[in-house]
N, C-alpha and C positions, 0 to 999 in steps of 0.2 A: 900825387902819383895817380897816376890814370892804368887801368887793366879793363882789355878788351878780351870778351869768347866768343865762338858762334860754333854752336853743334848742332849737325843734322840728325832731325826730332827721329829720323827711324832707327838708327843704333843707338836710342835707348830700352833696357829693357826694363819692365815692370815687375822683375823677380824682388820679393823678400828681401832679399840680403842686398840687392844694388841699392833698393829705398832703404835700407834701414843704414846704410852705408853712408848715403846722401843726405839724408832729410832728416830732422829734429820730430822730435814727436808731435810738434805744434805741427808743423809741415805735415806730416804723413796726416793728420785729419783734416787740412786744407784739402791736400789730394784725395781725401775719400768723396768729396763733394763735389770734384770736379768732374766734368763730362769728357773732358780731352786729359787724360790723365797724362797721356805722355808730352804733349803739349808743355804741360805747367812743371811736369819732373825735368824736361829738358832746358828753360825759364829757368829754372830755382837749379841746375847744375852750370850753365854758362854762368850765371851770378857770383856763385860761387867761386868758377874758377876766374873771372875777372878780378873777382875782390882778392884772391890769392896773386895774380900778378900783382896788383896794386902797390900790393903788401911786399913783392919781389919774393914771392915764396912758392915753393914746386908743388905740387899735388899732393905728397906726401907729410909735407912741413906742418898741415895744420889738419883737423878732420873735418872733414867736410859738414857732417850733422852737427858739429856745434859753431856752424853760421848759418843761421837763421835769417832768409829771406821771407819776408815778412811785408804785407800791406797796410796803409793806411787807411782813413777813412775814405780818402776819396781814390782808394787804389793803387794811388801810387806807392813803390815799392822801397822798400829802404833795407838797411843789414841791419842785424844786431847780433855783435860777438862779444861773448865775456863785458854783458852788459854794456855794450858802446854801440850809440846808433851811429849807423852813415845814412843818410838822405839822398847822396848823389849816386843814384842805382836808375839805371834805365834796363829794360826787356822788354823785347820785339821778339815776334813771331812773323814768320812771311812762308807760306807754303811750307819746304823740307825744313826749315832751318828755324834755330832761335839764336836771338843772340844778346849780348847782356854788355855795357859799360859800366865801371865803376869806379868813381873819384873820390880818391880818403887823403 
């Protein structure tokens, strides 16, 4: 199954409770380190909701902070939910927009 997103990076917001909503606690100290914070929260929310299409499930079906978008060594980006990796994770950024594929 294949799940496609793309959100434009500026209605993201950077309030407490939308990251702690979105992002695992590994994640929120990724983002502490990044320079384009909204950039990479927007990355790590199309991911997610691609991997929820994948998966044929709505927004609500599964919680967002316990999928873990997560890098390798050499960068590349893979899931890991309830201890299962997927590898077939792409994220792109291009000016307003990020966008994320996911094949499980």
């Amino acid at each position: 199954m294949v799940g496609i997103d793309i959100v434009k990076i500026e209605r993201i917001k950077l309030s407490k409770r939308f990251i702690s909503l979105v992002l695992s606690s590994k994640e929120i100290e990724l983002l502490s380190l990044k320079d384009n914070k909204k950039e990479f929260l927007a990355g790590r929310f199309a991911a997610k909701e691609a991997f929820l299409k994948a998966n044929k499930k709505g927004l609500f079906e599964m919680s967002l902070n316990e999928i873990e978008v997560l890098s390798d060594a050499s960068g590349a980006p893979y899931i890991l939910h309830h201890n299962k990796r997927y590898d077939d994770v792409s994220i792109a950024h291009e000016k307003e927009y990020a966008v994320a594929v996911v094949i499980i």
